[in-house]
C-alpha positions as CSV (number, residue, x, y, z in Angstrom):
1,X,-12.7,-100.4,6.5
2,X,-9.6,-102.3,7.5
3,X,-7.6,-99.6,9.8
4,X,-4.4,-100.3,6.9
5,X,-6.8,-98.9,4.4
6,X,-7.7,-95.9,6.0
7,X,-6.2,-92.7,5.5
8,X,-4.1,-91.3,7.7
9,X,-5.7,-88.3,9.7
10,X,-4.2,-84.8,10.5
11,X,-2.7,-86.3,14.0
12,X,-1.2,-89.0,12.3
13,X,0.3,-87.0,9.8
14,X,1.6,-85.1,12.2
15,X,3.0,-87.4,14.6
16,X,4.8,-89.4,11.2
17,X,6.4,-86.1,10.6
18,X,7.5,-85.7,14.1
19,X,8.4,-89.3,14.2
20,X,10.7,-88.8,11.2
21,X,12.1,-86.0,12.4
22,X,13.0,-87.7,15.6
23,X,15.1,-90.4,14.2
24,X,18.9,-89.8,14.7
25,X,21.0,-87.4,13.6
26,X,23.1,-90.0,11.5
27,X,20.0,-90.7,9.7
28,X,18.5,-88.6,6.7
29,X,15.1,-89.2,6.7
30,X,12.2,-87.9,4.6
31,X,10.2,-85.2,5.5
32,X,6.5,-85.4,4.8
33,X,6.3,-83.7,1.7
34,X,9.4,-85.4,0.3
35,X,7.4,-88.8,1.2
36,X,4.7,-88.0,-0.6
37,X,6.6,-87.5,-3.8
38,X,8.8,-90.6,-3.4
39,X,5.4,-92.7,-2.6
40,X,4.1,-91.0,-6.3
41,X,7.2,-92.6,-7.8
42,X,7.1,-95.9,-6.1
43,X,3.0,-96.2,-7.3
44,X,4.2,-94.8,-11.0
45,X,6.7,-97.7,-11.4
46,X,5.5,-100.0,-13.9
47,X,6.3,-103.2,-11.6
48,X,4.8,-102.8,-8.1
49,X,7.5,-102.4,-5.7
50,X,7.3,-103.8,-2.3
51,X,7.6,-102.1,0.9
52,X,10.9,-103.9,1.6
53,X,12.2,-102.4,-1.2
54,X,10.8,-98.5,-1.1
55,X,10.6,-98.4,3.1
56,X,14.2,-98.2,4.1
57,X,14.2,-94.7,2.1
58,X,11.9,-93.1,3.9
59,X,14.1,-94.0,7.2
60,X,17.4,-92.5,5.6
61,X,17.7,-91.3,1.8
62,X,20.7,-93.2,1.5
63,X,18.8,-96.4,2.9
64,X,21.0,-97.2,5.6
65,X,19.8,-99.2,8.8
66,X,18.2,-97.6,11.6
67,X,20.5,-98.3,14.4
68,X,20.2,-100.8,17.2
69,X,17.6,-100.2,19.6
70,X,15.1,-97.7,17.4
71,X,12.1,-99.4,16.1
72,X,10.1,-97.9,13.0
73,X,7.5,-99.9,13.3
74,X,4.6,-96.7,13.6
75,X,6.9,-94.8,11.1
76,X,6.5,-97.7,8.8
77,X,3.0,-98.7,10.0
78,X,2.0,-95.0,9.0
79,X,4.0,-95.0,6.1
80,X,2.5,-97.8,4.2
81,X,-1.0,-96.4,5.0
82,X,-0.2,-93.1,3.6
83,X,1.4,-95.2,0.8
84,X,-2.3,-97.4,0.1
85,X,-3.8,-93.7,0.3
């Protein structure tokens, strides 16, 4: 199984939700929970929606950039998985 396709473990669970909750205090980010009820509305949408589109949420609700110098690159790494899940 490709590692994109596998589900995300307890650890990595864990470390997205610590992840999130790291990002910067000008940044509203999802919490796990509130991920997993977006992700259920991004898979219900009639038209699949693409990462670039539903992604920047999960980083700040209002969908505003993450700020120089931050990557999100495991956030959204671990994201998407959770997303294929």
């Amino acid at each position: 199984m490709d590692d994109a396709a596998k589900p995300l473990t307890d650890a990595e669970r864990d470390e997205l939700e610590r992840r999130l909750a790291a990002l910067p205090d000008s940044l509203e980010p999802l919490d796990l929970v509130s991920l997993d009820g977006y992700l259920c509305g991004v898979l219900l949408q009639p038209q699949a929606v693409a990462p670039a589109q539903w992604l920047p949420v999960v980083f700040d609700v209002d969908a505003r950039p993450l700020p120089a110098g931050i990557d999100g690159s495991r956030i959204a790494a671990l994201a998407q998985r959770r997303h294929a899940e």
